[in-house]
C-alpha positions in Angstrom: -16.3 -22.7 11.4 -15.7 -19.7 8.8 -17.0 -16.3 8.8 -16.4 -13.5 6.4 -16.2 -9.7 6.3 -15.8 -6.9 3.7 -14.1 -4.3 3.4 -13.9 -1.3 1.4 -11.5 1.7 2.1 -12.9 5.1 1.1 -10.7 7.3 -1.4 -7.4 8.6 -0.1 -8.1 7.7 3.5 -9.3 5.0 6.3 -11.0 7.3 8.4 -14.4 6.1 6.8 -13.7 2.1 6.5 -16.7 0.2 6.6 -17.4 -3.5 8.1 -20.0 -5.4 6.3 -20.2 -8.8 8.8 -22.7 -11.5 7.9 -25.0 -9.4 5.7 -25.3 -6.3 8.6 -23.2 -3.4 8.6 -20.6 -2.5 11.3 -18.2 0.9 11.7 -15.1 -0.3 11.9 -13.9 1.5 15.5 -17.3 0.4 16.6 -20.2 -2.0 17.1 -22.1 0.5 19.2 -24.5 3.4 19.0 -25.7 2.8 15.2 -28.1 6.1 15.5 -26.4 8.6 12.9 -23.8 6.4 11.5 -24.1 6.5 8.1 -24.6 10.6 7.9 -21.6 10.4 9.6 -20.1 8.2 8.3 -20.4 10.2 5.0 -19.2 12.9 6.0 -15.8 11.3 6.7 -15.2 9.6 4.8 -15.6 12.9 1.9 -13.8 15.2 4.2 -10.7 13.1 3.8 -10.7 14.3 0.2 -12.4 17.8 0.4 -9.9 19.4 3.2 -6.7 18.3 0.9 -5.1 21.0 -0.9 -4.4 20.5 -4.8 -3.4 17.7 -6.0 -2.1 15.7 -8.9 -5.9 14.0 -9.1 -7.1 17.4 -9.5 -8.7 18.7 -13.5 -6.5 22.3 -13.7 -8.8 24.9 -15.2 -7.8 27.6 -17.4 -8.2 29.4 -20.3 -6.0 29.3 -24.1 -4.7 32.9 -25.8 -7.9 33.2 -27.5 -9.7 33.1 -23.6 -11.5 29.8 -24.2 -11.8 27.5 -21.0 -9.4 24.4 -21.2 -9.4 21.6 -18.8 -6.4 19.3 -18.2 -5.5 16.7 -16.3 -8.9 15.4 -17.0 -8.9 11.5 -15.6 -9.0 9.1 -18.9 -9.9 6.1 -17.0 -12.6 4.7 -15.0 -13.3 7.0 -11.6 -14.7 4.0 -9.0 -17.1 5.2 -6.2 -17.7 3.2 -2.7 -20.9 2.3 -1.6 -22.8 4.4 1.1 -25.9 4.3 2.7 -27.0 8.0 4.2 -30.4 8.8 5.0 -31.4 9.3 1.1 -27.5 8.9 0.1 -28.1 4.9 -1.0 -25.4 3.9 -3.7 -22.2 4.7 -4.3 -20.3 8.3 -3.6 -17.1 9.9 -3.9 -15.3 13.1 -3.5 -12.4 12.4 -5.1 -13.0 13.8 -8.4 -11.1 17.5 -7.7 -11.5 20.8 -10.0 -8.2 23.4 -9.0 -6.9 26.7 -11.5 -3.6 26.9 -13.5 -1.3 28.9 -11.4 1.2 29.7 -13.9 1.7 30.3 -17.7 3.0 28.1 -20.1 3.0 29.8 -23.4 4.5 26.5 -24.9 1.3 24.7 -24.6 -1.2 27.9 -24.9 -2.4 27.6 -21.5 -3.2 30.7 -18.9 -4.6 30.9 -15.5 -8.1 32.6 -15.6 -9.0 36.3 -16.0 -9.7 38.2 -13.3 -13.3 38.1 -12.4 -14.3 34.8 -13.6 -17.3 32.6 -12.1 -16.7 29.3 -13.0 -18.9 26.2 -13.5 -19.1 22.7 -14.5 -22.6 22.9 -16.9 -23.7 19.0 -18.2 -24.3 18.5 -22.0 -25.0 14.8 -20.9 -25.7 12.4 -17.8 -26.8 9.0 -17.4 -29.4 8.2 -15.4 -29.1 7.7 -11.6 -25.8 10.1 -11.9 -25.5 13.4 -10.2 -22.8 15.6 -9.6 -23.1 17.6 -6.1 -22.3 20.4 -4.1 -20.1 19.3 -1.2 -21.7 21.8 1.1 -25.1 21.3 0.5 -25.2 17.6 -1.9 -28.9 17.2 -0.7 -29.9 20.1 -2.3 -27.6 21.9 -4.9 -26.5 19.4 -7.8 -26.5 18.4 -11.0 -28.4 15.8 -13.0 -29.7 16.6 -16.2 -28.3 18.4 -19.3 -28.0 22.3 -19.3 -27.6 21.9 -15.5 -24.9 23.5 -14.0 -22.6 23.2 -10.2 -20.4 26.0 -9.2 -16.9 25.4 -9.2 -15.8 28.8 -7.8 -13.9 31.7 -8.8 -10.3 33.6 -10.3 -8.1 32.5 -7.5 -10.3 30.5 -5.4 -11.3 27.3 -7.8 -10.0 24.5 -5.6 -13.8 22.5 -5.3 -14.3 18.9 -4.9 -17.9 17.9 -6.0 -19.6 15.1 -4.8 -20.5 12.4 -7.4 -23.5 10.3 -6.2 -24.6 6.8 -8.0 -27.8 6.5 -6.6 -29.1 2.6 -6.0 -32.7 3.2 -6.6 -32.2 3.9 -10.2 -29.8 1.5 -11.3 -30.7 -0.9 -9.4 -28.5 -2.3 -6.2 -26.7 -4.9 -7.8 -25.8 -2.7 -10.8 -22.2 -2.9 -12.0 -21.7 -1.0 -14.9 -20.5 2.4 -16.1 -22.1 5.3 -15.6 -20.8 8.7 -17.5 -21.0 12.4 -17.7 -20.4 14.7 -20.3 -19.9 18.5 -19.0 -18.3 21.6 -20.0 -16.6 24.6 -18.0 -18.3 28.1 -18.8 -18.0 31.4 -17.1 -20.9 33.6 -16.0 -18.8 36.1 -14.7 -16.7 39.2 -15.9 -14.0 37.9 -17.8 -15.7 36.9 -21.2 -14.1 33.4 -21.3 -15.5 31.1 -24.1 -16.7 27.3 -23.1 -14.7 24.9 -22.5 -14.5 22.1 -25.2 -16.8 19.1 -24.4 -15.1 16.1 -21.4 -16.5 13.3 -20.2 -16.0 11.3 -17.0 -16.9 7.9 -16.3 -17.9 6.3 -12.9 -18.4 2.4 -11.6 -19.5 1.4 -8.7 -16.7 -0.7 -5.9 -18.1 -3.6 -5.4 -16.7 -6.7 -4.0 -19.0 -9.7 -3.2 -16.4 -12.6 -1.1 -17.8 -16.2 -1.8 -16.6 -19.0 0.2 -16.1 -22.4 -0.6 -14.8 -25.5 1.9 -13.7 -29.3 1.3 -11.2 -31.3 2.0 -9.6 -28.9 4.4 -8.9 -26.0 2.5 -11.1 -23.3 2.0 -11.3 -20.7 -1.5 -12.0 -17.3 -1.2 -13.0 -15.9 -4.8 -14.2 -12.6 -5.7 -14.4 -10.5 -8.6 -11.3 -8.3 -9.1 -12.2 -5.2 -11.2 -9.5 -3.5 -13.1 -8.5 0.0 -11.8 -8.6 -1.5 -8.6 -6.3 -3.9 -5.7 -7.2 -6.0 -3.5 -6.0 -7.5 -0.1 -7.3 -10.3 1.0 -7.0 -10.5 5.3 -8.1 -13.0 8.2 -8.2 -12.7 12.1 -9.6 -14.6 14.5 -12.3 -12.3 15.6 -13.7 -8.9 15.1 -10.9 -7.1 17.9 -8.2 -8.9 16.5 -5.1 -8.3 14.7 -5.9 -8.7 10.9 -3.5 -11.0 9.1 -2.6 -10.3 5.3 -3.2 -13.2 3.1 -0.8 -13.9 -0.3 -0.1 -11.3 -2.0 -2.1 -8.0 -3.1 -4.1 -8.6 -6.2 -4.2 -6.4 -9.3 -7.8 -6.2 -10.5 -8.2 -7.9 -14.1 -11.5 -7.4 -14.6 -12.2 -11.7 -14.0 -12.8 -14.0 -10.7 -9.7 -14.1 -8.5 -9.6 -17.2 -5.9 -7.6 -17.4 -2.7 -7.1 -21.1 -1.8 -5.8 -21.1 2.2 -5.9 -23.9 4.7 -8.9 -25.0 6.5 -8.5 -25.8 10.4 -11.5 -25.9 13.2 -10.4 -22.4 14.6 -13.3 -19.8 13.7 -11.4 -17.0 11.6 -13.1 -14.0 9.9 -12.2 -13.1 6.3 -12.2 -9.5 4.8 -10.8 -8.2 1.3 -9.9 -4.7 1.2 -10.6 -3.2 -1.9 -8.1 0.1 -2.9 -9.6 2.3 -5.5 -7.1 3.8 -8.1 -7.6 6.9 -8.3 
């Protein structure tokens, strides 16, 4: 007899690894005390982003000679959120997406830390629907989901922010798989007389990772979509508190159906595939 799990890591960290065993949800160093899980939950797995200092996933804000805002390191490709359920968090969230200032000149490619006094903040120009971009403080009630709306990102010398971006479930639907973007710019409403930013936009898609299971003739397939920007790691054990087992090799998302073919035996053994976002 066969059983399966899934598993999806949250961004840059295990801490927040979630269980999903025979349609119900499990914590992974649990199976008890479900009260508060999921605010929890959400909480740590964001806080393995938020407390980092900056990194190279980071958009570096700054300004040009002629003290327009300028954004770099802005991420080209697809940003992929987990899926969380929160109280009225029910989608898909990350905190990975990371806003930090220039530090240093470099006159070579017209690009200058901030002036002195600047108050800095991401403003929307455009947003698909069921998209909002959130304060990691306060994500219930300060964010970001309409044009002309704007998030703080913080100030000269203290810019290091990591929004939250929420996909909520009850407007695109919970079996949604698409994209979903934002279009923002970086303007100041402080001191410093900075210009806006030129015009960025961000896209999002959901991690989601559906394990079908088929078996005959002893051997039993393991297929799932494999999305690309993402890797996969397909696992077994023999029950819930048991050593997981990695199975073949790690799998590069191509964006089509992936299957696993493994033996079949009379031993009951759980499946899981761990799916890695690349960001």
């Amino acid at each position: 007899m066969h059983s399966y799990l899934i598993e999806i890591n949250c961004p840059r960290g295990d801490d927040g690894d979630l269980l999903l065993a025979r349609g119900r949800q499990f914590p992974r160093r649990s199976l008890k005390g479900m009260q508060g899980l999921w605010l929890s939950l959400l909480v740590t797995c964001l806080s393995v982003v938020a407390g980092k200092a900056q990194h190279a996933g980071d958009i570096l804000i700054g300004r040009n000679e002629g003290m327009q805002l300028v954004g770099i390191h802005v991420p080209g490709g697809i940003v992929h959120l987990p899926p969380v359920s929160s109280g009225a968090f029910r989608g898909w969230v990350s905190s990975v997406l990371g806003f930090d200032g220039i530090l240093v000149a470099d006159s070579t490619n017209n690009l200058y830390p901030v002036k002195s006094g600047a108050n800095i903040f991401m403003e929307v120009v455009t947003i698909d629907a069921g998209l909002s971009v959130r304060s990691f403080t306060a994500p219930a009630a300060v964010f970001a989901d309409g044009p002309g709306e704007r998030l703080r990102i913080g100030s000269t010398g203290n810019l290091h922010n990591h929004p939250i971006v929420f996909l909520d479930s009850a407007v695109v639907g919970t079996s949604f798989e698409g994209q979903s973007r934002v279009s923002f710019r970086l303007v100041d409403d402080g001191s410093s007389s900075h210009s806006p930013s030129p015009v960025y936009t961000l896209a999002f898609a959901p991690v989601v990772t559906r394990l079908a299971m088929v078996q005959d003739n002893g051997r039993v397939a393991l297929s799932f979509m494999a999305r690309e920007g993402l890797a996969y790691e397909v696992q077994s054990a023999a029950g819930v508190a048991r050593p997981w087992l990695k199975e073949g090799e790690v799998i590069v998302g191509r964006g089509i159906l992936e299957t696993l073919t493994l033996p079949s035996d009379s031993v009951t053994r759980l499946f899981r595939v761990r799916a890695i976002p690349d960001n």
